[in-house]
C-alpha positions in Angstrom: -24.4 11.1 -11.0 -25.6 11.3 -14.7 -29.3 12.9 -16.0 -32.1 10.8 -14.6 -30.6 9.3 -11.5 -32.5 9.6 -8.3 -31.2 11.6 -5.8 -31.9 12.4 -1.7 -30.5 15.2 -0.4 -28.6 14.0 2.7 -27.5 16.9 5.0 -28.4 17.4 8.5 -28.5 21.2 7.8 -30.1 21.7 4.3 -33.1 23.1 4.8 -34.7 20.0 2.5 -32.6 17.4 4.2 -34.3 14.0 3.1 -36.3 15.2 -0.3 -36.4 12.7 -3.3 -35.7 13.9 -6.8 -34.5 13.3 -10.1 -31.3 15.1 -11.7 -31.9 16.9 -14.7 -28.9 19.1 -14.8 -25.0 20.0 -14.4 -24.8 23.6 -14.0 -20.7 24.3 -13.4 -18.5 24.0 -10.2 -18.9 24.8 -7.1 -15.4 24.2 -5.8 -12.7 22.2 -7.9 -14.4 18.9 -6.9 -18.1 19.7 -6.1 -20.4 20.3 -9.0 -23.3 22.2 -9.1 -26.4 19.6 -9.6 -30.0 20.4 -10.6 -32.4 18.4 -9.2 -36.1 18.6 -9.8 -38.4 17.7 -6.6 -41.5 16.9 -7.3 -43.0 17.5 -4.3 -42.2 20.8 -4.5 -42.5 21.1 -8.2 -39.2 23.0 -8.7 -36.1 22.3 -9.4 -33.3 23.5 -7.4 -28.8 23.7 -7.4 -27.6 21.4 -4.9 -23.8 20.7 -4.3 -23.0 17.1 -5.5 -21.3 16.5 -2.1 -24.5 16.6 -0.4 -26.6 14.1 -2.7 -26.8 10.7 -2.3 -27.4 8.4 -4.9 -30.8 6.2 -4.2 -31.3 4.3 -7.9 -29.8 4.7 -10.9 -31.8 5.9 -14.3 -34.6 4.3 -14.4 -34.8 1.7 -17.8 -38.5 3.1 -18.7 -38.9 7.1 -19.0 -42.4 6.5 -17.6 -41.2 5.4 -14.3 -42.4 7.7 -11.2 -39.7 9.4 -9.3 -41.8 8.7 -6.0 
Protein backbone atom coordinates (compact mmCIF):
# COMPACT_ATOMS: atom_id res chain seq x y z
CA UNK A 1 0.00 0.00 0.00
CA UNK A 2 1.72 3.35 -0.83
CA UNK A 3 0.37 7.23 0.19
CA UNK A 4 -2.96 7.85 -1.40
CA UNK A 5 -4.36 4.36 -2.00
CA UNK A 6 -7.85 3.73 -0.83
CA UNK A 7 -8.34 1.53 1.78
CA UNK A 8 -11.42 -0.51 3.70
CA UNK A 9 -10.83 -1.80 6.72
CA UNK A 10 -11.99 -5.47 6.55
CA UNK A 11 -12.25 -7.20 9.92
CA UNK A 12 -15.20 -8.77 11.44
CA UNK A 13 -14.02 -7.43 14.84
CA UNK A 14 -12.68 -3.88 14.35
CA UNK A 15 -14.82 -1.70 15.69
CA UNK A 16 -14.92 0.26 12.11
CA UNK A 17 -15.08 -2.87 10.14
CA UNK A 18 -16.18 -1.64 6.51
CA UNK A 19 -14.96 2.28 6.72
CA UNK A 20 -13.47 3.84 3.40
CA UNK A 21 -10.30 5.96 3.67
CA UNK A 22 -7.27 7.05 2.15
CA UNK A 23 -3.60 6.28 3.52
CA UNK A 24 -1.60 9.07 4.40
CA UNK A 25 0.99 7.43 6.53
CA UNK A 26 3.54 4.53 7.54
CA UNK A 27 4.08 4.85 11.21
CA UNK A 28 6.66 1.59 12.10
CA UNK A 29 5.91 -2.18 12.75
CA UNK A 30 3.60 -3.68 14.31
CA UNK A 31 5.02 -7.24 14.18
CA UNK A 32 7.99 -8.26 11.77
CA UNK A 33 5.44 -8.33 8.86
CA UNK A 34 2.54 -6.06 9.76
CA UNK A 35 3.05 -2.28 9.46
CA UNK A 36 1.43 0.22 11.19
CA UNK A 37 -0.85 2.24 8.50
CA UNK A 38 -2.43 5.70 8.95
CA UNK A 39 -5.47 6.12 7.37
CA UNK A 40 -7.56 9.21 7.33
CA UNK A 41 -11.64 8.50 7.25
CA UNK A 42 -13.42 11.08 6.22
CA UNK A 43 -16.44 10.21 7.62
CA UNK A 44 -15.09 10.48 10.79
CA UNK A 45 -12.70 13.17 10.02
CA UNK A 46 -9.65 11.56 11.81
CA UNK A 47 -7.15 9.65 10.96
CA UNK A 48 -6.39 6.59 12.71
CA UNK A 49 -3.25 3.43 13.05
CA UNK A 50 -4.61 0.40 11.57
CA UNK A 51 -2.54 -2.89 11.15
CA UNK A 52 -1.78 -3.46 7.31
CA UNK A 53 -3.08 -7.05 7.71
CA UNK A 54 -6.44 -5.86 8.18
CA UNK A 55 -6.79 -3.35 5.18
CA UNK A 56 -7.85 -4.08 1.94
CA UNK A 57 -6.89 -2.41 -0.98
CA UNK A 58 -10.13 -0.97 -2.94
CA UNK A 59 -8.25 1.45 -5.79
CA UNK A 60 -5.07 2.41 -6.26
CA UNK A 61 -3.89 6.44 -6.01
CA UNK A 62 -6.05 8.20 -7.68
CA UNK A 63 -4.29 9.97 -11.11
CA UNK A 64 -5.94 13.58 -10.10
CA UNK A 65 -5.33 14.91 -6.30
CA UNK A 66 -8.83 16.38 -6.62
CA UNK A 67 -10.49 13.05 -6.73
CA UNK A 68 -12.96 12.37 -3.70
CA UNK A 69 -12.19 9.46 -1.50
CA UNK A 70 -16.02 8.70 -1.22
Amino acid sequence: MELGDIVVIDHPRHPFNGCMGRVVGRRGNRTLDDLWILIYIASKMRSYLVPESILRLEKKKPESATEAIH
